[in-house]
MMTF fields as JSON, N, C-alpha, C and O atoms, coordinates in Angstrom:
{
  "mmtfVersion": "1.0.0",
  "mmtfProducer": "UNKNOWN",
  "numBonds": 395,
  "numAtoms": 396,
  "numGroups": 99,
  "numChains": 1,
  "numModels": 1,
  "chainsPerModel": [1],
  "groupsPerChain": [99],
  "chainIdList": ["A"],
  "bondAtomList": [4, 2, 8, 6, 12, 10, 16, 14, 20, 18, 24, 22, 28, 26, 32, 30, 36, 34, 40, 38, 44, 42, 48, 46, 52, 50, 56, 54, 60, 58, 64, 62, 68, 66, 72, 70, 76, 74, 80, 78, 84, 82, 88, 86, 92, 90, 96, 94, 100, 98, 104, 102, 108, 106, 112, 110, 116, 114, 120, 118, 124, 122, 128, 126, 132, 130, 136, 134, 140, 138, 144, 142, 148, 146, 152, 150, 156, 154, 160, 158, 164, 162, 168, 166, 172, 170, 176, 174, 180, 178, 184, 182, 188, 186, 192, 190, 196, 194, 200, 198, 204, 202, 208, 206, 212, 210, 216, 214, 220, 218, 224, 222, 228, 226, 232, 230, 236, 234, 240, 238, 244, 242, 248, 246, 252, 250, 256, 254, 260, 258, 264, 262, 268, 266, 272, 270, 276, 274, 280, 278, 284, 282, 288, 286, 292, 290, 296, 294, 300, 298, 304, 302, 308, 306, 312, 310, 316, 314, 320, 318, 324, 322, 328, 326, 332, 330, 336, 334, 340, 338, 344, 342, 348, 346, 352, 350, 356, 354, 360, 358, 364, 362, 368, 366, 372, 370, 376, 374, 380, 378, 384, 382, 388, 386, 392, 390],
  "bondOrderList": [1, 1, 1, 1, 1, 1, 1, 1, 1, 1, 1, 1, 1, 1, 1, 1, 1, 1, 1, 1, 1, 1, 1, 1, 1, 1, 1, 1, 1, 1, 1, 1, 1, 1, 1, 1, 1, 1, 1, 1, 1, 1, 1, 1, 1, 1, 1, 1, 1, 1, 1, 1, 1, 1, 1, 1, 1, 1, 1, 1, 1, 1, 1, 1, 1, 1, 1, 1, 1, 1, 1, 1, 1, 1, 1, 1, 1, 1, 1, 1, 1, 1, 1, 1, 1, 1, 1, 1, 1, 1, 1, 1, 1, 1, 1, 1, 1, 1],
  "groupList": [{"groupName": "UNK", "atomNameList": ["N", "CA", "C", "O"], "elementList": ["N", "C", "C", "O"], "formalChargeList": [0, 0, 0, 0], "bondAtomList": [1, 0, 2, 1, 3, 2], "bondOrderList": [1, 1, 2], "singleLetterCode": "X", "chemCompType": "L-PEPTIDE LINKING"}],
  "groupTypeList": [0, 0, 0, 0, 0, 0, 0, 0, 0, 0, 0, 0, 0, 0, 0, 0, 0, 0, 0, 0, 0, 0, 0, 0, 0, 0, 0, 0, 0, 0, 0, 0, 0, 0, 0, 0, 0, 0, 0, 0, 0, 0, 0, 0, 0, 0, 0, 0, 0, 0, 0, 0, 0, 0, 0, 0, 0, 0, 0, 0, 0, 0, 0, 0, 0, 0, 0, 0, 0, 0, 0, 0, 0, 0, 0, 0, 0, 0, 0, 0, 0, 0, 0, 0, 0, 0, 0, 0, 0, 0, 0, 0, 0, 0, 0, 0, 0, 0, 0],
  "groupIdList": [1, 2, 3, 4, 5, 6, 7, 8, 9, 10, 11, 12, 13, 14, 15, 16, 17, 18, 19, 20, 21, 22, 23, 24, 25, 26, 27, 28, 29, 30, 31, 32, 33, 34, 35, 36, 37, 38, 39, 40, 41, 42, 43, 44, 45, 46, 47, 48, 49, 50, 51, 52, 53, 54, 55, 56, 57, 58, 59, 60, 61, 62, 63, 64, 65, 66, 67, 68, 69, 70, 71, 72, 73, 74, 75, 76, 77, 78, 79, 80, 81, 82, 83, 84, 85, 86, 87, 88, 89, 90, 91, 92, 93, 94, 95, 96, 97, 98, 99],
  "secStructList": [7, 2, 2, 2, 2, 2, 1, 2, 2, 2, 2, 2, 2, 2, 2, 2, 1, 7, 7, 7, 7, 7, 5, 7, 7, 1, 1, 7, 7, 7, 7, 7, 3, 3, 1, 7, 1, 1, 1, 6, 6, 7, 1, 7, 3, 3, 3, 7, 7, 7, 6, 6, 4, 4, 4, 4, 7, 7, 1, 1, 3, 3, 7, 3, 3, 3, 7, 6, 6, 7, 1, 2, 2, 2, 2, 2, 2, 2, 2, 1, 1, 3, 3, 3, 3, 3, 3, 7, 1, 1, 7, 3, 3, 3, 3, 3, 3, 7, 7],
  "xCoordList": [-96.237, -97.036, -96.172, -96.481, -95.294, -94.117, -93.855, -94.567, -93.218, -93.001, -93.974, -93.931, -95.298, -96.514, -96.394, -96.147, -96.551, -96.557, -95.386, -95.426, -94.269, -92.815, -92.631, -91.604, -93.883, -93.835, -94.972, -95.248, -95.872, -96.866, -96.705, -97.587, -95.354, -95.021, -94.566, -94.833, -93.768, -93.463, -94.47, -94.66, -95.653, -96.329, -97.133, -97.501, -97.283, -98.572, -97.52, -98.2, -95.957, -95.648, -95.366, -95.053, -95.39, -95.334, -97.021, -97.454, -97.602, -99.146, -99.421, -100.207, -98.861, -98.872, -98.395, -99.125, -97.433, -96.543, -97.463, -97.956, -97.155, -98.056, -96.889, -95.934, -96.893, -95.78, -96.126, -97.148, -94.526, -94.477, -95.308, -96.151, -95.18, -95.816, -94.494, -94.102, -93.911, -93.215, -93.277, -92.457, -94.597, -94.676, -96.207, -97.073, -96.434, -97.86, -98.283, -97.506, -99.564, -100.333, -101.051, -102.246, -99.986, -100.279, -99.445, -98.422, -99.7, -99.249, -97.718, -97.851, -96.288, -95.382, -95.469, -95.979, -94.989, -94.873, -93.714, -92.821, -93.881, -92.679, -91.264, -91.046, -90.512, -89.241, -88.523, -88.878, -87.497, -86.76, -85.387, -84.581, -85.147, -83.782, -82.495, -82.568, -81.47, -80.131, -79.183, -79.573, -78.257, -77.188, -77.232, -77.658, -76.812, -76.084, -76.009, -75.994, -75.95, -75.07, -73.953, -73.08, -73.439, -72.026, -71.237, -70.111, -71.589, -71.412, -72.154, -73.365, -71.394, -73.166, -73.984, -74.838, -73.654, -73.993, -75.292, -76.193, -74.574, -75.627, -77.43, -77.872, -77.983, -79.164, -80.086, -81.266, -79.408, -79.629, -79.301, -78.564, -79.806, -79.759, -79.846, -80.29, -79.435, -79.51, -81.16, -81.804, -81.79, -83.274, -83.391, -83.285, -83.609, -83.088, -84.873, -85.625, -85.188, -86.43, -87.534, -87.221, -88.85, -89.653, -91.349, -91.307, -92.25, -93.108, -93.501, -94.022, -92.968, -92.723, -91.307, -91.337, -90.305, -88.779, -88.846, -88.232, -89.77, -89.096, -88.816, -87.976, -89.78, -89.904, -88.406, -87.748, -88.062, -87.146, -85.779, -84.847, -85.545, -83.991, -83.589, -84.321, -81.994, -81.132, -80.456, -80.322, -79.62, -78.371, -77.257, -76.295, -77.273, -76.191, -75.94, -75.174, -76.954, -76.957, -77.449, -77.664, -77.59, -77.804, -79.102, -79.459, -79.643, -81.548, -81.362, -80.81, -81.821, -81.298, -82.364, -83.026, -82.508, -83.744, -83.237, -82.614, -83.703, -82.958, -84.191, -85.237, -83.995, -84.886, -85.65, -85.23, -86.643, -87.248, -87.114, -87.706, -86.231, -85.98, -84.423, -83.901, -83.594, -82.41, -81.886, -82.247, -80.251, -78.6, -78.326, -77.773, -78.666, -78.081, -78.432, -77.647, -79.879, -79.993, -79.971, -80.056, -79.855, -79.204, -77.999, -77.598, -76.742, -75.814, -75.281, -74.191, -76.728, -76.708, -76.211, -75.419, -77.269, -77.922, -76.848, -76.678, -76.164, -75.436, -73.913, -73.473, -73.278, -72.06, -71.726, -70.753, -73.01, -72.902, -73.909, -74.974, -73.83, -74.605, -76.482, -76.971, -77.208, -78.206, -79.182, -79.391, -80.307, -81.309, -82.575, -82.849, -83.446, -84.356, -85.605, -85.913, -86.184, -87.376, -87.998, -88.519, -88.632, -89.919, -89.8, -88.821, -90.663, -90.765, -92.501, -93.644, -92.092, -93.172, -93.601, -94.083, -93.642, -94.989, -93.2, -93.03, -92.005, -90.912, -90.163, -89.382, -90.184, -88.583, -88.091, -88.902, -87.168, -87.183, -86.4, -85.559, -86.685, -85.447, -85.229, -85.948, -83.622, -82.667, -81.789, -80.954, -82.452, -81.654, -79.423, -79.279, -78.492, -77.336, -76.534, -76.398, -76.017, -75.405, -74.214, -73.533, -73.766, -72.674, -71.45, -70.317, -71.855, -70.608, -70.694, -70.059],
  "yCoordList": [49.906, 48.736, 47.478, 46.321, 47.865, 46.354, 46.157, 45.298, 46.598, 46.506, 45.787, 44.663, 46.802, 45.8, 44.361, 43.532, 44.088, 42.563, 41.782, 40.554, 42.507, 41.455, 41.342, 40.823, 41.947, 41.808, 41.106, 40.952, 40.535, 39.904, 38.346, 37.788, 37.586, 36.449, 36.553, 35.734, 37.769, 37.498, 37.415, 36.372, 38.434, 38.955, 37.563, 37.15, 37.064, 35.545, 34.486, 33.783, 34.303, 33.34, 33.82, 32.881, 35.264, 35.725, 35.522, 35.062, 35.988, 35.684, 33.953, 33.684, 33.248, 31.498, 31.307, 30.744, 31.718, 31.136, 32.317, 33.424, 31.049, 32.13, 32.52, 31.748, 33.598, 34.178, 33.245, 32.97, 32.947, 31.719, 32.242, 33.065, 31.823, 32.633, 32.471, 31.329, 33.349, 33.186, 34.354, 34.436, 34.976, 35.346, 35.017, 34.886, 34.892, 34.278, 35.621, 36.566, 35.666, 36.821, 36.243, 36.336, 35.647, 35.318, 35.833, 36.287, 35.887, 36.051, 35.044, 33.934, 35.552, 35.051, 33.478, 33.284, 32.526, 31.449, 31.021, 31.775, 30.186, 30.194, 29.884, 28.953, 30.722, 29.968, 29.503, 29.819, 28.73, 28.409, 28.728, 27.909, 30.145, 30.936, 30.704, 30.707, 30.532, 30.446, 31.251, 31.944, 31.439, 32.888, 33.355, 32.685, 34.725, 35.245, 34.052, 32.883, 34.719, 33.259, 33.684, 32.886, 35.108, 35.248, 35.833, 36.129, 36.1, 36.58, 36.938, 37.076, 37.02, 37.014, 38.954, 39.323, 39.525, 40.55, 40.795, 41.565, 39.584, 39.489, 39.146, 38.022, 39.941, 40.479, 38.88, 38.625, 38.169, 37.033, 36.059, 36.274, 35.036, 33.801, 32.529, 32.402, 31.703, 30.395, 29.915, 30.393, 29.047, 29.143, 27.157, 26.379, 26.797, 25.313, 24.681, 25.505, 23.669, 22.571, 23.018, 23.442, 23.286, 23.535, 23.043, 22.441, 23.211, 22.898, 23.439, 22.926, 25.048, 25.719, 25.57, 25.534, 25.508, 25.391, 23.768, 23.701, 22.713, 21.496, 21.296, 20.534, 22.22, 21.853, 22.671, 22.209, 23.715, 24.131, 23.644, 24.096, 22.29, 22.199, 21.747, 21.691, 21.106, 20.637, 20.389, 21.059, 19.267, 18.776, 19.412, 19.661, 19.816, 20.745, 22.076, 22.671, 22.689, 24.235, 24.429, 23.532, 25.96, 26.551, 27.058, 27.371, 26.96, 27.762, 28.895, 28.825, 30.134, 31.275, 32.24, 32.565, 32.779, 33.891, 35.441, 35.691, 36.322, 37.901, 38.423, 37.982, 39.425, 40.305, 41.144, 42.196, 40.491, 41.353, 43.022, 43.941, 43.081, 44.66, 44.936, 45.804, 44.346, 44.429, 44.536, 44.103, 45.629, 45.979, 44.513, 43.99, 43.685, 42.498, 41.631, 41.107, 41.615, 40.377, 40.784, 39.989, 42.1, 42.833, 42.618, 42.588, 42.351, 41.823, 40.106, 39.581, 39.487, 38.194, 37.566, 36.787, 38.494, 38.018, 38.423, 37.769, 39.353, 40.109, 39.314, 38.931, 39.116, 38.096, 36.258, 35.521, 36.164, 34.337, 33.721, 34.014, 32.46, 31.866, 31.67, 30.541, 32.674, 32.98, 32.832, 33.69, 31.523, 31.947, 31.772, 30.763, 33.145, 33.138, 31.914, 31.298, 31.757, 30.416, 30.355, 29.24, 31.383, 32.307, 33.157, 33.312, 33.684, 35.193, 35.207, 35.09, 35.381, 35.497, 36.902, 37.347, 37.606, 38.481, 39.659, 40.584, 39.214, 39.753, 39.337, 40.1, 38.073, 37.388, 36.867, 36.033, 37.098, 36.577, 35.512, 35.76, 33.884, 32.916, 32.619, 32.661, 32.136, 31.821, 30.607, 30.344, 29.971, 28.303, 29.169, 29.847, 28.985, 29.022, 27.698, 26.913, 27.719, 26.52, 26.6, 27.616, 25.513, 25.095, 24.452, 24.131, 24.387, 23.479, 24.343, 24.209],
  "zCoordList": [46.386, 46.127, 46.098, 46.386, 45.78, 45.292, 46.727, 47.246, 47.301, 49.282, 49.717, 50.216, 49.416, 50.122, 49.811, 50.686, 48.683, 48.14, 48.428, 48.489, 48.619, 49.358, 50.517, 50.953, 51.515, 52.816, 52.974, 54.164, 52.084, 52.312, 52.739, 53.391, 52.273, 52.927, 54.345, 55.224, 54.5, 55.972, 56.418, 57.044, 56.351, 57.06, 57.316, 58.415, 56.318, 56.42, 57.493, 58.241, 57.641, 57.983, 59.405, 60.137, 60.134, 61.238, 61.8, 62.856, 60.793, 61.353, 61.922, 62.83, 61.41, 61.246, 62.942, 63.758, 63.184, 64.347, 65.954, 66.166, 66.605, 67.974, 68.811, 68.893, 69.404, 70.008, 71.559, 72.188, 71.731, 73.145, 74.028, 73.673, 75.351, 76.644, 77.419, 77.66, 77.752, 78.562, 80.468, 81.382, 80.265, 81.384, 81.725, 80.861, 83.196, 84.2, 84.601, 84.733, 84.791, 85.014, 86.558, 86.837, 87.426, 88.969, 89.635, 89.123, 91.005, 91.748, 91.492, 90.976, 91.904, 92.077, 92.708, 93.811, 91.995, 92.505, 93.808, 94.195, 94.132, 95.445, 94.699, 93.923, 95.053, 94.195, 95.542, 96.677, 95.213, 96.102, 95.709, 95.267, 95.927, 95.628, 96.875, 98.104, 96.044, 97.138, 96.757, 95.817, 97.025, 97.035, 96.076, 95.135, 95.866, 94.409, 93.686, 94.072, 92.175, 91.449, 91.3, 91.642, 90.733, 90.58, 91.379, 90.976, 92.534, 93.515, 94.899, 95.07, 95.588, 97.317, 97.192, 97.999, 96.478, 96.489, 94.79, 94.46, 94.211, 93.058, 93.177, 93.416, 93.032, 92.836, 91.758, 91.999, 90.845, 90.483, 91.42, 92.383, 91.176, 92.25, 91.518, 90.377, 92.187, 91.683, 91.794, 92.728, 90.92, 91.548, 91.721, 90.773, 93.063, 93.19, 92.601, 92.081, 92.721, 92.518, 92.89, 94.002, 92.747, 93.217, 92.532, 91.459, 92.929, 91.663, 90.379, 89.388, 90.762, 89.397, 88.404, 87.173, 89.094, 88.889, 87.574, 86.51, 88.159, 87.875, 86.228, 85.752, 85.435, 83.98, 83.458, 82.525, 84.072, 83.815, 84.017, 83.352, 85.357, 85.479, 84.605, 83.617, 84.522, 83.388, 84.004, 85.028, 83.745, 84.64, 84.109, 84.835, 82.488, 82.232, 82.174, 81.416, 83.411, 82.932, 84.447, 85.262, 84.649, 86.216, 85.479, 84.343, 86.841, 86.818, 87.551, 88.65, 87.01, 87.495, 87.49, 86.504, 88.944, 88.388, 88.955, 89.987, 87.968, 88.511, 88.592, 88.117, 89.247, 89.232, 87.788, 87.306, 87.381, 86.026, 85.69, 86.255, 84.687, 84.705, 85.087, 84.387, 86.077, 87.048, 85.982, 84.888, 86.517, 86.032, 86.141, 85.174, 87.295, 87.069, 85.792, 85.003, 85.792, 84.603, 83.564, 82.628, 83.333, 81.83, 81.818, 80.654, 82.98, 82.737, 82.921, 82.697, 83.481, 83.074, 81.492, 80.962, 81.213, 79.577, 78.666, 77.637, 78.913, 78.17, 78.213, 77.129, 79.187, 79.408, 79.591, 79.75, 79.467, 79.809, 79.488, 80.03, 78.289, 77.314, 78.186, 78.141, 78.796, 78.99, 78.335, 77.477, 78.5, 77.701, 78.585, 79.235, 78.488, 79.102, 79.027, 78.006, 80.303, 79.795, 80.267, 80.252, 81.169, 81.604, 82.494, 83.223, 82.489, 83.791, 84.904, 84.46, 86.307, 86.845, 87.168, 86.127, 87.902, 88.087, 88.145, 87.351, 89.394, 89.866, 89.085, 88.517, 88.844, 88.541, 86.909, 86.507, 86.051, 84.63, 85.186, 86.05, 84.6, 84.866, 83.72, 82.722, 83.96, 82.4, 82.839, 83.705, 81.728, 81.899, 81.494, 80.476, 82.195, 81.948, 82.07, 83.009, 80.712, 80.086, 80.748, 80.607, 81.596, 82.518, 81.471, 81.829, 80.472, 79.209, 78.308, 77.262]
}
């Protein structure tokens, strides 16, 4: 009973907050992908301007999209200041901080 009642704040302040959206239930948008990013054999890509891309660039960071699910973008995320900032139907993209 005591548990119940000390999980009752989280529980009200997790209930409060709406979980982001970070994936589209469309068809893949057009990206406009160019080489590997960390290499030409890398499965991630740089992802350049587009009409989906634009909310996402940054002048101090790379726009990057891997394949959703990929060895690669599990080793995106895992080695270099990666933070994801949405996913389409194929692709997760992650703003990477260049500084």
């Amino acid at each position: 009973m005591q548990k119940a009642i000390a999980l009752a704040p989280l529980l009200a302040v997790l209930g409060c907050s709406p979980a982001p959206q970070v994936a589209i239930d469309e068809p893949d948008p057009e990206l406009n992908l160019l080489g590997g990013y960390r290499s030409g054999d890398d499965e991630c890509r740089r992802a350049g301007e587009s009409a989906f891309t634009i909310d996402f660039l940054d002048d101090a960071a790379d726009l990057v999209a891997c394949p959703t699910g990929s060895a690669d973008a599990a080793s995106l995320a895992a080695t270099l200041p990666a933070q994801m900032v949405t996913q389409t139907q194929s692709y997760t993209l992650y703003s990477v901080a260049r500084r």
